[in-house]
N, C-alpha and C positions, 0 to 999 in steps of 0.2 A: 404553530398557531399561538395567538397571544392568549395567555392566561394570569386572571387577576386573583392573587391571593393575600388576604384580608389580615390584617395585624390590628387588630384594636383590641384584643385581650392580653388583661397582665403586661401592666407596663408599669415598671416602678420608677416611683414620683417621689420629689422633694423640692421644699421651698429653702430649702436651709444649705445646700451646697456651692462651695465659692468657684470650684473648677467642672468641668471636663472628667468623669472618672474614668479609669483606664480599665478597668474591670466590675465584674455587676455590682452594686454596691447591697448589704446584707442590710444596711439598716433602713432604707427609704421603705417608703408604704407601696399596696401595688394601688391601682386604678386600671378599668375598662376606660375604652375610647367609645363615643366621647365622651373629653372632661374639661372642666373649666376649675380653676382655683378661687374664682371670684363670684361662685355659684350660690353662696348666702352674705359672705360680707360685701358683695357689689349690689345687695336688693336691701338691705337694712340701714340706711341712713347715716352720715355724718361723714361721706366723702373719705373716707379711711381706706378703700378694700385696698388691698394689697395690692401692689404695683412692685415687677424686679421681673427678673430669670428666675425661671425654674427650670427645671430639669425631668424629661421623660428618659428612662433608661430601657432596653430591650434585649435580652440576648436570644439569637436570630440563626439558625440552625441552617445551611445552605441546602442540606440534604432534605431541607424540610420541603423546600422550592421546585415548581416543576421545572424540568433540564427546560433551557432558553440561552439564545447566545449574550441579552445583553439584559440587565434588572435595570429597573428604575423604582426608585421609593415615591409615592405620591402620596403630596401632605394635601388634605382638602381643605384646610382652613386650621390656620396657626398665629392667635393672634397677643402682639402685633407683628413682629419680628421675629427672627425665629435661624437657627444654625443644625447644622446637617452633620454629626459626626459619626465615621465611622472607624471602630477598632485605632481611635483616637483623633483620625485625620479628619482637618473641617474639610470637606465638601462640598459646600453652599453655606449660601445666605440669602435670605430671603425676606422684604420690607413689603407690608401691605397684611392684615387680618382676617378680609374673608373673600381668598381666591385660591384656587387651586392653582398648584406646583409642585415640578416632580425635578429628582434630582437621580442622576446615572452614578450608581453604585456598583458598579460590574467590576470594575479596576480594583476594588476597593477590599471585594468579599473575599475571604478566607473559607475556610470550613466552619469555623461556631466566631461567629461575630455580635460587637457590643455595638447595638446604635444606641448613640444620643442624641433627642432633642434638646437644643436652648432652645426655651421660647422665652420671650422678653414684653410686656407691655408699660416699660416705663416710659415715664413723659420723653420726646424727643422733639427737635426741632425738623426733622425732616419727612417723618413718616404720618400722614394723616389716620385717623382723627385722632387730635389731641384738647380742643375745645369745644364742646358739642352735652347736650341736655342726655343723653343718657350714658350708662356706665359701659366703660371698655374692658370686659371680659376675659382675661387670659387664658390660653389653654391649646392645647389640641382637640378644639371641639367639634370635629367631624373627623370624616374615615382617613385612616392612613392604611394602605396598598403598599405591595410591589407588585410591578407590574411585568412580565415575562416574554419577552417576544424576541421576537429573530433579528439576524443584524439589518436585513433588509426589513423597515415596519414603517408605518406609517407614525408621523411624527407625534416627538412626544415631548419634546423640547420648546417650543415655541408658545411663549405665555398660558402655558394649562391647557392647552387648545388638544381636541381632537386627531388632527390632520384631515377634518372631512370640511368642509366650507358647501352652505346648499343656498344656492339663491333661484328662491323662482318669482317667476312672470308672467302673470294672467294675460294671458293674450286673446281676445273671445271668447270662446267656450275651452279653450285649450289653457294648459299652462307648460309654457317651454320652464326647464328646470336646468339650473346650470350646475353642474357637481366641480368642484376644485380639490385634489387629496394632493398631499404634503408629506413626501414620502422619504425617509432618513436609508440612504445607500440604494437609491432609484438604481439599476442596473439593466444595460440594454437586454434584451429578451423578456425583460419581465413586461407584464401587462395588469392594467388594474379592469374587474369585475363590474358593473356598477350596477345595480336593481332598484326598482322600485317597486313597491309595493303598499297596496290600499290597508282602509283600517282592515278587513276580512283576511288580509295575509295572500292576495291576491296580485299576481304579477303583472303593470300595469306599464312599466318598461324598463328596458334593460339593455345594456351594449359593453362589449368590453373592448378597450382599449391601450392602446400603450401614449396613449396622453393623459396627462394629468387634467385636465379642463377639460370636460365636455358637456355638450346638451343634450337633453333629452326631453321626449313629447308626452305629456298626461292629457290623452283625449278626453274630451268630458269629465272638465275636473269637478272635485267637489271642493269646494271652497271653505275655508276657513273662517266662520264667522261671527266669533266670539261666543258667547253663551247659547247664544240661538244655535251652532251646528260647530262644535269645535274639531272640524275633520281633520286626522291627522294622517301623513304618507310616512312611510318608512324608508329610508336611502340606505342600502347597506353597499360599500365598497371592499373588494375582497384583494389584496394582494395574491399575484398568481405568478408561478415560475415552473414553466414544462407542466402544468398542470396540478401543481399543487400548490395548495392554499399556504401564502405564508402568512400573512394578519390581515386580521379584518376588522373595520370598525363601522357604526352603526350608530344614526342618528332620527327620530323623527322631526319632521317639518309639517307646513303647513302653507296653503298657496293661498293670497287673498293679498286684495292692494288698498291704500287708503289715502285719504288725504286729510288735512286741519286746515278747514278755512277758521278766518279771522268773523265772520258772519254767520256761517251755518255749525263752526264746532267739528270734530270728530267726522269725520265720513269713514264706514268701513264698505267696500267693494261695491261703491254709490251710490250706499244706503244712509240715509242721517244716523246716528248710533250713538245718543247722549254716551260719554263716558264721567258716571257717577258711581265713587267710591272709596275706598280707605287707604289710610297709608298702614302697614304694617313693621315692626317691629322684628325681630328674629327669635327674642329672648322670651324666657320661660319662670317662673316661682319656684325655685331649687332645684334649677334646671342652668342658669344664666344661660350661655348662648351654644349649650353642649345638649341638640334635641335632638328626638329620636324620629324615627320616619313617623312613628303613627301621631307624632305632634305634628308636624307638617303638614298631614293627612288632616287633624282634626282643624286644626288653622284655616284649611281651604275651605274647608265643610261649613265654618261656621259661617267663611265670608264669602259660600254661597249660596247660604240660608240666610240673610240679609239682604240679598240681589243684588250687590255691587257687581257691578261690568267692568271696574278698574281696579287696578291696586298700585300705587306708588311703593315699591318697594325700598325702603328706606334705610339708613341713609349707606349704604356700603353693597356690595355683590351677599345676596344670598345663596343657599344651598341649589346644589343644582336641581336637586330633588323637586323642592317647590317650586323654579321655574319649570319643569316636567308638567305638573301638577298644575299650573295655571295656564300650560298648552290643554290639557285633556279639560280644564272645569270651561274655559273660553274666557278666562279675566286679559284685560288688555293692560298692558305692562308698560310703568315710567321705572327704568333702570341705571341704578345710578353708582358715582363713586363716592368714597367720606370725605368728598375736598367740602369741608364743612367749619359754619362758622368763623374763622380766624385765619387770614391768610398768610403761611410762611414763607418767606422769601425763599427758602432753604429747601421749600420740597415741592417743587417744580416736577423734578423729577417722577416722583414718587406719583404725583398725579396722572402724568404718563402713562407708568408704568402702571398703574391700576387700572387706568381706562382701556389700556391694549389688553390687559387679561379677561376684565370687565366684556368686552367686543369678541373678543378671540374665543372666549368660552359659552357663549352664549349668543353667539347671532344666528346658529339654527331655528332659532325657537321661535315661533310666529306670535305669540303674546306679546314678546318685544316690540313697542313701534316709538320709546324716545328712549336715547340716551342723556341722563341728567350729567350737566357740567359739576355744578355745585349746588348747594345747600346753605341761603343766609350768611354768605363768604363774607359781605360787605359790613357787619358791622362794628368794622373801626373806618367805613369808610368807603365809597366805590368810585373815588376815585384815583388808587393806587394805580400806577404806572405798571408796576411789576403783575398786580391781580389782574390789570386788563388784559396785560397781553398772557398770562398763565390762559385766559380762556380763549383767546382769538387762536392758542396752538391749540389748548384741546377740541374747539369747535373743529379747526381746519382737519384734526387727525381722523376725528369722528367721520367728519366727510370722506376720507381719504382711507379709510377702513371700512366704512360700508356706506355705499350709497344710496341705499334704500330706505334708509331710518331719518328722522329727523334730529334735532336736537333741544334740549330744553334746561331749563333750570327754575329755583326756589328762590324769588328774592325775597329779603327781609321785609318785612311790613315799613318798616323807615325808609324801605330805599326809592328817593327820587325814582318820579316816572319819566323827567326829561332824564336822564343820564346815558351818558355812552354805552353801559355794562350790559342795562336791559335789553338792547339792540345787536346784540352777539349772536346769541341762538334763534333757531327758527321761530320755537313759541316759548312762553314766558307764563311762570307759574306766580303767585303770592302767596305767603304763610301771612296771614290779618286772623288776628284776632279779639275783635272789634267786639266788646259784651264783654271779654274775660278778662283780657290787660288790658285794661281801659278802654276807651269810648264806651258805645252804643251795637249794641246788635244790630239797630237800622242803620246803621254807618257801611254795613256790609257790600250791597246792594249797589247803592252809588257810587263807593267809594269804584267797582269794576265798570261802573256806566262811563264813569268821566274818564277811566285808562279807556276803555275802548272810544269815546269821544275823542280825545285826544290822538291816540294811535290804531287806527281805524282798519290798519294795514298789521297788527301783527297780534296773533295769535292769546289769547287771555285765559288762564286758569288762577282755581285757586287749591293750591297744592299741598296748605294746611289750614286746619280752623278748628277747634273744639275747646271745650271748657273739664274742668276735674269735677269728678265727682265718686266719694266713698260714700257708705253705708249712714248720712245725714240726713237727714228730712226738715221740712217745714211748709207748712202750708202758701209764706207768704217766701217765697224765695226772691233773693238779693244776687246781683252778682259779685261775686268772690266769696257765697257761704258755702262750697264745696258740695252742696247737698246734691242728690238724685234729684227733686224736682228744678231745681235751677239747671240742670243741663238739661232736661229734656225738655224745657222750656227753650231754651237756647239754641236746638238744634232743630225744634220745631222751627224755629224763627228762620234762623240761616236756611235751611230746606225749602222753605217757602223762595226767600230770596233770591240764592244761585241756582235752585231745578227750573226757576221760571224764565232766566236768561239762556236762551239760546243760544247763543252766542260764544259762551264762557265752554273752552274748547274739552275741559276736563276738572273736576272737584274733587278734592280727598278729604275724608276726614281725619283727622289726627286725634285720637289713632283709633285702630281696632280692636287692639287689647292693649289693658297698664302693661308699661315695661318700667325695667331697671331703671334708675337716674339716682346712684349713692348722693351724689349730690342735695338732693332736693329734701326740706324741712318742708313740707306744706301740707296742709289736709288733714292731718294728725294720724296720717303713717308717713313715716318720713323713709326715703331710698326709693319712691318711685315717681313716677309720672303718674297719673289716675284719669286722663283724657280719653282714657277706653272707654268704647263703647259694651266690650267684656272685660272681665276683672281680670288680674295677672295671672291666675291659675285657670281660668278658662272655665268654672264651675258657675258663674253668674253672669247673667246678659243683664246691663243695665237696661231701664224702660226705656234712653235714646237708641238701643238699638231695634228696638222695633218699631219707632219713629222711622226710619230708614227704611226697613221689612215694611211698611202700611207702604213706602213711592214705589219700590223698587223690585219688590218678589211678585209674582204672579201664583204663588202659593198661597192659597188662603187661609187666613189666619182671624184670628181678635188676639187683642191683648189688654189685658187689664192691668193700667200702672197703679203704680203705689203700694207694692204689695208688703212693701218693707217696713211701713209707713202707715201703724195699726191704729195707737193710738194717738186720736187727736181732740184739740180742745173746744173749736170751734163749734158751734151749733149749727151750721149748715156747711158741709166741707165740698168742696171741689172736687170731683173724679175726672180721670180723663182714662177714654180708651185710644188704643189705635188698631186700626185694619186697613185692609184693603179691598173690602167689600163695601158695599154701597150706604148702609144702613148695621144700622148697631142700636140696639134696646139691653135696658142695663135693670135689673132689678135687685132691688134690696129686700130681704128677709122673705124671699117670693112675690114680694109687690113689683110690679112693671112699674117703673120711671118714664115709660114714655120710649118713641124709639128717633133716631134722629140719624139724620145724613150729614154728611160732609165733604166738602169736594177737595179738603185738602188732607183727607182721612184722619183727622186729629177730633174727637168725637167729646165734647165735653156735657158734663150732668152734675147738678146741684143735688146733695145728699142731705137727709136730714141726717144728722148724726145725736142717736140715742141709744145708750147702752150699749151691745152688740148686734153689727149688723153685718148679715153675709149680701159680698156682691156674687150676680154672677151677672157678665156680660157676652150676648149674644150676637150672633153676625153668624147669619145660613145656618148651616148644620156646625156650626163652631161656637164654642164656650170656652171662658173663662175665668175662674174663680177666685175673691179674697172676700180679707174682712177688714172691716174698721171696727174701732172700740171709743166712746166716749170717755174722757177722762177731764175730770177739774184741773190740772198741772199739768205742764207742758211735759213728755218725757224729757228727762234730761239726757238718756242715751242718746237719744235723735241730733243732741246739738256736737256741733265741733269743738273738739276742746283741741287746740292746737298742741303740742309738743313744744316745752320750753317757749313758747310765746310770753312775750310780758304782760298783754294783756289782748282777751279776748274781746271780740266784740259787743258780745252777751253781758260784759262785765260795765259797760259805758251806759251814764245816766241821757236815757232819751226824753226829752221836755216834748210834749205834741205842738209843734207849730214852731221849732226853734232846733237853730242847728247843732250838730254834733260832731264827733269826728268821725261816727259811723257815714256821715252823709259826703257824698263826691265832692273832687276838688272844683269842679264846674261849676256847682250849686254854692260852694263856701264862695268861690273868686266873683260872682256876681253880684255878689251883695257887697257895698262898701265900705261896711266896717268888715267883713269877711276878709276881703282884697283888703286892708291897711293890715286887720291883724296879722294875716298871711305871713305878707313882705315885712311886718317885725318883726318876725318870728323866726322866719325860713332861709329869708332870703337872700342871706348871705351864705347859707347852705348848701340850696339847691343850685344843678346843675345846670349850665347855661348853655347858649348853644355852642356845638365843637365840642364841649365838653364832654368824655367818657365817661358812661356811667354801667348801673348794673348788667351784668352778661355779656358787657364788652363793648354793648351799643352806643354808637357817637350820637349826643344832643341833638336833635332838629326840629321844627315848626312841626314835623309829623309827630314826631314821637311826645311833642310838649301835648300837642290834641290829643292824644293816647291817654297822658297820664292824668286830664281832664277827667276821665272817667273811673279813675281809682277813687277810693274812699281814704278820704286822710288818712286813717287808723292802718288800712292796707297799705298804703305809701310809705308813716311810715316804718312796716316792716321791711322795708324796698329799700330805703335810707341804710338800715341797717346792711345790706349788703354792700353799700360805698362806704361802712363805717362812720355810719353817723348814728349813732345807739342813740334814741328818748328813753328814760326811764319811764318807770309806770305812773310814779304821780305827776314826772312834767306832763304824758301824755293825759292825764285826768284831770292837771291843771289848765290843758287848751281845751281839754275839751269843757270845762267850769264856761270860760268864758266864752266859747260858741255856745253854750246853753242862753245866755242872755241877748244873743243876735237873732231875730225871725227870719224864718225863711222865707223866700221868694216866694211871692203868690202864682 
């Protein structure tokens, strides 16, 4: 019988070793599994964390091991690269960072044996991701196993894969179930077991045979239907010879059929079934991407206290764990590989080979309903020769790997809607965002009327959108001041927009919680992304996440924002609640404000603000509490003080009625001494079209409309990333003379 024994304690680690050691080394440090090496300097800003080989060492006791005729070591995520050594000899090799693989050690072991890991995450040309917005984590950051089974077992060799394959088929009230097992040293006489059984543990059919492929009937199924009933069956297949059990393996599934029209959206088992929700992240606040179950656990929990029905899991293979976890909460699943941002001629391959483990290790799972090709591959470009056909194989493979999923992708917000690219996969996602790099939050809306005008036949989501926001406030929020109320203004906005198209097959937000991006200077913490709707330690829900809780939970709730956000200067200040009950009355210092409905549950109320005043806002049997404080001076904690910025925004003279460099490039270019200064000044600078510019993106008529809606001053800090530095007083010197041009009426 197969037995799984667990190696993740005590394993000595080093950044500093040039070889292979032959024997344990006394001076490395130990480490638990899991671990990551890039767990505080890949969250702490300035693009530095450490990139190389490191070395896991283990000395491994055979006697420790239950008697088995053959071992395999299973790595469950080693990123990015990663070598197999044992008692000296390599092993394997292995490209790709988060998929499970196992490696046959039987030949190998001795009585007291030294495993080493390489793992490796330096930059390379073939092994994906190597350009992309968040940090690439090193480490052994999930379980490593041996795995102990007989020489007849079900297989364990083929891409991380089980050896169990479950496809079923709603057939009326019935589901025909087709079982496939994959068995290493099949031998006439033996026969394989195969059962099912309901959630109660309840046997609902069973047959055993000496085929590998067969069907079987669930009378009166129960269906799998996302949130609303996420019923799951169990398939166990048991290897049998003269009656005794040699391995067995064990999957659950789930039976339900669906469709994506291009008009109606999401269909699950003939029901309409908006799919709105978040993309997710893997990684953790001194944790990097080395988490433990009960984070997974808490992960799911939060984002199914929000009421998301989807989750785009982003952008690589997750834990299996949380795909487990999103069969039992009923989240419906975009699953994808890291063929992301930048395309290498070189690793074709690699993309392959990720999508076959990506598929092989996860097409039990009934959450699953797309497989993602890529992720913003296109911006140097979508119309590479070699990138189109990289996807016309991975589309055709997908197909030809399971036929029951469809397929999808993320294009870049620049990417042409006539292009060949978008017309590959079945349905077709956007990452736009329209309000925070530039344009207009109302740009959102149309900008999906006119793809679906135009392509009326193929399937539309939008697969990213959100804005940053850290512990900033202000009452009069701008877009790009990072505050709390500028997103949740923002995502008010976008909510309104895409939950009211029908049509728009799937929504995500980006993201669910801040993650890592060493790369990133912005917001004035610098090494993360801050587009969570919860902070990166999972300790604070921003107010937009219960912007989303008021559409999408049917838990009732109030919420009173602003709670961060005490004192203020205003004489009559703005509150805003959100729920999802009908009616919401808000009282200050015990006085009623009155009580008010809203039918897009976004509840706003005018405050006098004097002295201190407690809110509490009500909705049914539900309350909510803060306070405001009047204050003559604005706090200065509230404002963003950027990190190493040259000059803050805060710091630029504003004339009332007269432009700035705090005011959009939209509003400078319209005006005509605006437009001449401009093109004196700029425009032999700026980027034309074709021309490459910041994050890789190539120039176009789209992306010029984008950067319409940045504020010079945010521009440019933008510049600075093509190397084009302004000093502080040239930029106080453009801005002198936008003070003496009027603005637009």
């Amino acid at each position: 019988m197969r037995k799984v024994f667990n190696l993740n304690a005590k394993w000595a680690f080093t950044k500093q070793a040039n070889a292979v050691p032959t024997e344990m080394p006394k001076d490395w440090y130990f480490v638990n599994l899991p671990h990551s090496w890039n767990a505080i300097d890949g969250q702490d800003g300035g693009n530095d964390f450490y990139r190389g080989t490191c070395y896991y060492a283990k000395v491994l006791d055979k006697m420790d091991l239950p008697e088995a005729d053959r071992y395999y070591l299973e790595i469950r995520g080693a990123n990015s690269s990663a070598d197999v050594y044992v008692n000296g000899k390599n092993l394997a090799h292995h490209d790709g960072g988060y998929s499970t693989w196992r490696v046959d050690i039987t030949d190998a072991l001795e009585r007291e044996n030294l495993i080493v890991i390489a793992v490796d995450n330096r930059p390379s040309d073939k092994v994906y991701p190597q350009v992309a917005d968040f940090t690439f984590y090193g480490g052994l950051y999930r379980d490593v196993n041996v795995i102990c089974v007989n020489n007849s077992h079900f297989d364990l060799d083929y891409y991380g894969g089980i050896g169990l394959q479950i496809t079923p088929e709603v057939v009326a009230k019935n589901a025909k179930v087709n079982a496939k097992v994959f068995v290493t040293n099949y031998k006439e006489g033996q026969a394989v077991r195969y059962t099912i059984t309901d959630k109660e543990g309840a046997i609902v059919a069973s047959t055993t045979s000496h085929s590998r492929d067969v069907d079987l009937t669930i009378n009166n199924v129960n269906l799998w239907h996302g949130r609303k009933n996420p019923y799951l069956y169990t398939m166990k297949a048991e290897l049998i010879e003269d009656e005794k059990i040699l391995d067995t393996v064990s999957s659950r599934f789930g039976c339900r059929y669906y469709e994506i029209d291009p008009e109606r959206g999401f269909i699950l088992n003939g029901e309409e079934y908006p799919l709105r929700g978040v993309s997710r992240h893997q990684d953790r606040w001194g944790y990097g991407n080395a988490l433990l179950p009960e984070h997974h656990k808490e992960d799911a929990d939060l984002i199914y206290e929000v009421g998301a029905t989807t989750i785009r899991l982003a952008h690589y293979q997750h834990d299996q764990y949380f795909y487990d976890l999103c069969d039992e909460y009923g989240f419906v699943i975009w699953a994808e590989i890291p063929y992301i941002s930048q395309h290498m001629p070189g690793g074709r391959a690699n993309t392959i080979s990720q999508m076959k483990e990506l598929i092989t290790q996860n097409y039990n799972h009934p959450s699953i309903v797309v497989w993602g090709l890529s992720n913003e591959i296109t911006m140097k470009g979508e119309g590479d020769p070699d990138l189109l056909e990289n996807h016309r194989i991975l589309n055709d493979l997908v197909h030809e790997m399971d036929k029951t999923r469809l397929t999808t992708m993320a294009a870049v917000s620049p990417c042409p809607i006539d292009c060949e690219y978008i017309t590959i996969p079945d349905c077709v996602s956007y990452n736009h965002y329209f309000g925070w790099y530039g344009g207009e939050t109302s740009m959102n809306g149309p900008w999906f009327d006119n793809f679906h005008k135009v392509h009326p036949d193929i399937p539309i989501g939008c697969s990213e959108y959100g804005c940053e926001a850290l512990n900033w406030h202000t009452s009069e929020p701008v877009q790009g001041d990072y505050t709390e109320e500028y997103q949740a203004y923002y995502h008010e906005e976008l909510i309104k927009q895409l939950f009211s198209r029908k049509y728009m097959w799937a929504t995500h937000v980006w993201n669910m919680f801040d993650f890592g991006a060493d790369a990133r200077a912005e917001g004035g913490e610098n090494g993360q992304n801050h587009k969570g709707l919860i902070t990166f330690d999972r300790k604070y829900k921003k107010d937009s996440f219960y912007a989303y809780k008021a559409w999408l939970s049917d838990d009732p709730f109030v919420h009173l924002c602003g709670k961060r956000y005490v004192d203020r200067v205003e004489d009559v200040t703005k509150v805003t609640v959100y729920s999802n009950l009908p009616e919401v009355e808000l009282f200050a210092n015990g006085v009623s404000l009155g009580k008010k409905t809203a039918s897009d549950h976004f509840f706003y109320f005018d405050v006098k603000n004097v002295g201190e005043t407690e809110l509490v806002a009500v909705a049914g049997d539900y309350k909510d509490c803060g306070k405001i404080n009047k204050v003559d001076k604005f706090n200065e904690d509230y404002r963003l003080k950027e990190k190493g910025a040259i000059l803050n925004w805060f710091d630029v003279t504003v004339i009332d009625g007269y432009l700035s460099i705090n005011d959009k490039m939209s509003t400078i270019m319209s005006t005509p001494q605006g437009m001449a200064m401009f093109k004196q000044m700029f425009g032999a600078m700026m980027p034309k079209s074709g021309d490459t510019m910041m994050g890789g993106f190539e120039m176009n008529e789209s992306m010029m409309q984008m950067l319409g809606g940045f504020t010079l001053l945010r521009l440019a800090g933008m510049l600075g990333m093509m190397g084009i530095n302004l000093t502080k007083e040239q930029l106080l010197g453009i801005n002198a003379q936008l003070n003496l041009i009027k603005k637009p009426e």
